[in-house]
C-alpha positions as CSV (number, residue, x, y, z in Angstrom):
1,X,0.0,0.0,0.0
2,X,3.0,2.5,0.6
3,X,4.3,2.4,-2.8
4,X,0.7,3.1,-3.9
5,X,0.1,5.8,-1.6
6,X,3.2,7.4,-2.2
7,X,2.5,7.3,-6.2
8,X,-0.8,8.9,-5.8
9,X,0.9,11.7,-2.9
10,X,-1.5,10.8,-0.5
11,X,-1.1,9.0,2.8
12,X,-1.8,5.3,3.6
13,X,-4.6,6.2,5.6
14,X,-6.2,8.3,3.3
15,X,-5.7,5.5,0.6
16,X,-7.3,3.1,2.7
17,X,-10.5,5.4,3.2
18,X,-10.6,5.9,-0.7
19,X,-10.2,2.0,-1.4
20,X,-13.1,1.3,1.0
21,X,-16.0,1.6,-1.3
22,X,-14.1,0.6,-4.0
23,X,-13.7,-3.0,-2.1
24,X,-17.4,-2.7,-1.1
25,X,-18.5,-2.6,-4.8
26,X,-16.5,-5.9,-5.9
27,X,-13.7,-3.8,-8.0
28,X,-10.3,-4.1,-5.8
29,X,-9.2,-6.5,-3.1
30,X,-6.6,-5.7,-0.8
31,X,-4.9,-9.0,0.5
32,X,-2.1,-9.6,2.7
33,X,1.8,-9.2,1.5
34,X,2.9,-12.8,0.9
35,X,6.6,-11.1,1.8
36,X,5.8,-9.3,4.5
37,X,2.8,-10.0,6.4
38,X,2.4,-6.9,7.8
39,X,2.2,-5.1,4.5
40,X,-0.8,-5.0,1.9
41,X,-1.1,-5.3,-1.3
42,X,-4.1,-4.1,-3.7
43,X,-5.5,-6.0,-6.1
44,X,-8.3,-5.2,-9.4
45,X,-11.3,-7.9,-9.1
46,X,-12.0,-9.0,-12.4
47,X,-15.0,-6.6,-12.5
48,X,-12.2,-3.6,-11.6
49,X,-10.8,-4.6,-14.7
50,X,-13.8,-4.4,-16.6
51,X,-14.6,-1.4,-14.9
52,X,-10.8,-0.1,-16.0
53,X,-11.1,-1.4,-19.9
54,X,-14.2,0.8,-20.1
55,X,-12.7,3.9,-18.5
56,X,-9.5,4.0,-20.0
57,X,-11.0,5.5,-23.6
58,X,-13.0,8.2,-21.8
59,X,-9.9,9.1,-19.7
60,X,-8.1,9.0,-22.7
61,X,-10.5,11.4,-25.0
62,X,-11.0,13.9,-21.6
63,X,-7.4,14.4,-21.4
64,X,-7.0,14.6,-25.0
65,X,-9.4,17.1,-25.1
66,X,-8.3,19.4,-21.9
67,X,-4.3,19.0,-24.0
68,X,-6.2,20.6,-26.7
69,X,-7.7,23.7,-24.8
70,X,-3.8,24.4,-23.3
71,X,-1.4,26.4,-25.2
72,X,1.6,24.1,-26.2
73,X,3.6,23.1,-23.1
74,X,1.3,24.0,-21.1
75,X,0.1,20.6,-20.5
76,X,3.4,19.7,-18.9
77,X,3.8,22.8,-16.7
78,X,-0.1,22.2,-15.4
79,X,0.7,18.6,-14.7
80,X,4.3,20.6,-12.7
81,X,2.3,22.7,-10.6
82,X,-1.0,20.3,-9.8
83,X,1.9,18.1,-8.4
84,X,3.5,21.1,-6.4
85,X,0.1,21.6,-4.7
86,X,-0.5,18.2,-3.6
């Protein structure tokens, strides 16, 4: 969950709180570590990867069009500074 957390700049317990419903609906499961029992590691359901295949097209249009309302470059330095405020 740490590398996970750390990826998405938030921390562990916040990630937790955000996974909960996800787990409730059937998409992820979050199971032990089989290295370190302590630790957690998050898995997509096969519905989650359902869910993900029918996404990734409208993630990839939105950002497509948001690139295209951006002066050039500008994508990059939004991407910069969104990641500077989190």
């Amino acid at each position: 969950m740490g590398p996970v957390a750390s990826l998405l700049a938030m921390d562990r317990t916040t990630l937790t709180a955000a996974l909960k419903p996800l787990q409730r609906r059937g998409l992820v499961e979050i199971i032990p570590d089989p290295n370190d029992r302590r630790g957690k590691r998050i898995g997509l359901t096969p519905a989650g990867m359902a869910l993900l295949v029918q996404a990734a097209p409208i993630w990839e249009s939105t950002s497509k069009e948001v690139r295209a309302l951006l002066p050039d470059g500008d994508a990059e330095r939004l991407r910069k500074n969104l990641l500077a405020l989190s």
